[in-house]
N, C-alpha and C positions, 0 to 999 in steps of 0.2 A: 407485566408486559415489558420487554428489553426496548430499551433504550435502544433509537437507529444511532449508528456512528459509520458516516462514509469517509472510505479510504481512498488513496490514488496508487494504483498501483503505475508509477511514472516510467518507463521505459525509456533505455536509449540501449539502441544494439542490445546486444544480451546482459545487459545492466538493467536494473533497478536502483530504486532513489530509495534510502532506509536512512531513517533519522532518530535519533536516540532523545527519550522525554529529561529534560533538567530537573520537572517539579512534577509533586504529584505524586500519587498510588502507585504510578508505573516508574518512576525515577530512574533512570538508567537505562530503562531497558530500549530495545530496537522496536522500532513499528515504522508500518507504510503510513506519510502522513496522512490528515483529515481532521474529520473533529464529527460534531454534532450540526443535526439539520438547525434551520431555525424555520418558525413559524412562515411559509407561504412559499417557503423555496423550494425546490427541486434537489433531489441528489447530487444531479452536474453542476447546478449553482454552488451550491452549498459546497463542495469541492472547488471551482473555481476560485471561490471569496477565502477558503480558508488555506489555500495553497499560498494565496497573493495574499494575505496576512501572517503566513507562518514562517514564507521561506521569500517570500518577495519574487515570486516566476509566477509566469503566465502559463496556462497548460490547455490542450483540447482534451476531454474526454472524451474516451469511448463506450464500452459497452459496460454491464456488468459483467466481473470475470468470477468474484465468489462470495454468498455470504456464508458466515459462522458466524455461529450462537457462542457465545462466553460469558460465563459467571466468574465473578470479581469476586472479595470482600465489597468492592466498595461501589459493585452495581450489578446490573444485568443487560447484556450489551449485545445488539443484532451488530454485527460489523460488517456492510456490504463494502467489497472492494471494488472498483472499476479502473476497467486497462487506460491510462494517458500517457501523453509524452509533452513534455515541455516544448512551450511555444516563446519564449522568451525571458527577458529579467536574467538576471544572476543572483547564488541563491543565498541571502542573508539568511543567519539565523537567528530570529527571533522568539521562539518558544525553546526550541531545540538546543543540547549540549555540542551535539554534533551530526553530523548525515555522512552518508560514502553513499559512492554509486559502484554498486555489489556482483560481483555476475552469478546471475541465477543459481550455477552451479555450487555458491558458497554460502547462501544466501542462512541454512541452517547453523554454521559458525559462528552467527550472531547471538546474543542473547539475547530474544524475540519475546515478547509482549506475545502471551497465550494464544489471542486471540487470530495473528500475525500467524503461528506455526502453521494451522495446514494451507494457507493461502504459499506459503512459504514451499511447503512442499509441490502442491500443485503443480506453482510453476518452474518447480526443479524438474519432476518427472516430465511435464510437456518441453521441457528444454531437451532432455535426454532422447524422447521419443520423435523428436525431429533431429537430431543428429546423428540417431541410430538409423536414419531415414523409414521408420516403419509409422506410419500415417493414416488418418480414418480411409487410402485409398488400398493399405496394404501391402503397396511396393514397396522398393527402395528407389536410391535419389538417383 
């Protein structure tokens, strides 16, 4: 059974927050942060606590936006992502080599942690299909 791993997909304007792993199986590569549940918490918890452990900011979640299934060498990993936005703090890095806040449209450019690509894409095409203004109403803007 895969291992849960929640993510945050953190929002500002049409940015996103990507931060790049220092240690580890994924070393270098880009991911939305997060980590692993622990035993009695919640998904928003468990995002809350490892946001404010990872990067020192405060955030609200919101919903979930995507999960994928990924297989590692070095596991098996459900990755649910959920849409946030920072709600405070400034953002130290303490796990991380580095972060940028990315605009959607680039957001592939990166070199993205497996698991990270189609969440990646998702919300490149939902960026495209609200600027091309064609929406679940079918109009334009």
């Amino acid at each position: 059974m895969p291992l849960p791993v929640i993510a945050a997909i953190i929002q500002r304007g049409d940015e996103v927050l990507l931060c790049q792993r220092r240690d580890g199986a994924l070393a270098g590569k880009w991911e939305f942060p997060g980590g692993k549940l622990e035993n009695g918490e919640t998904p928003e918890e468990c995002l809350v606590r490892e946001i404010e452990e990872e990067l020192g900011i405060q955030i609200e979640v919101d919903h979930i936006y995507q999960a994928v299934h990924a297989q590692y060498d070095h596991g098996d990993f459900l990755v649910i992502a959920y849409l946030a936005r920072q709600t405070g703090g400034e953002i130290t890095l303490r796990v991380h080599s580095a972060c940028a806040w990315v605009p959607v449209a680039q957001l592939e450019q990166y070199d993205l942690a497996d698991a990270n690509v189609p969440i990646a894409k998702s919300l490149k095409e939902e960026c495209q299909s609200a600027r091309t203004g064609v929406g679940a109403d079918g109009g334009t803007d």
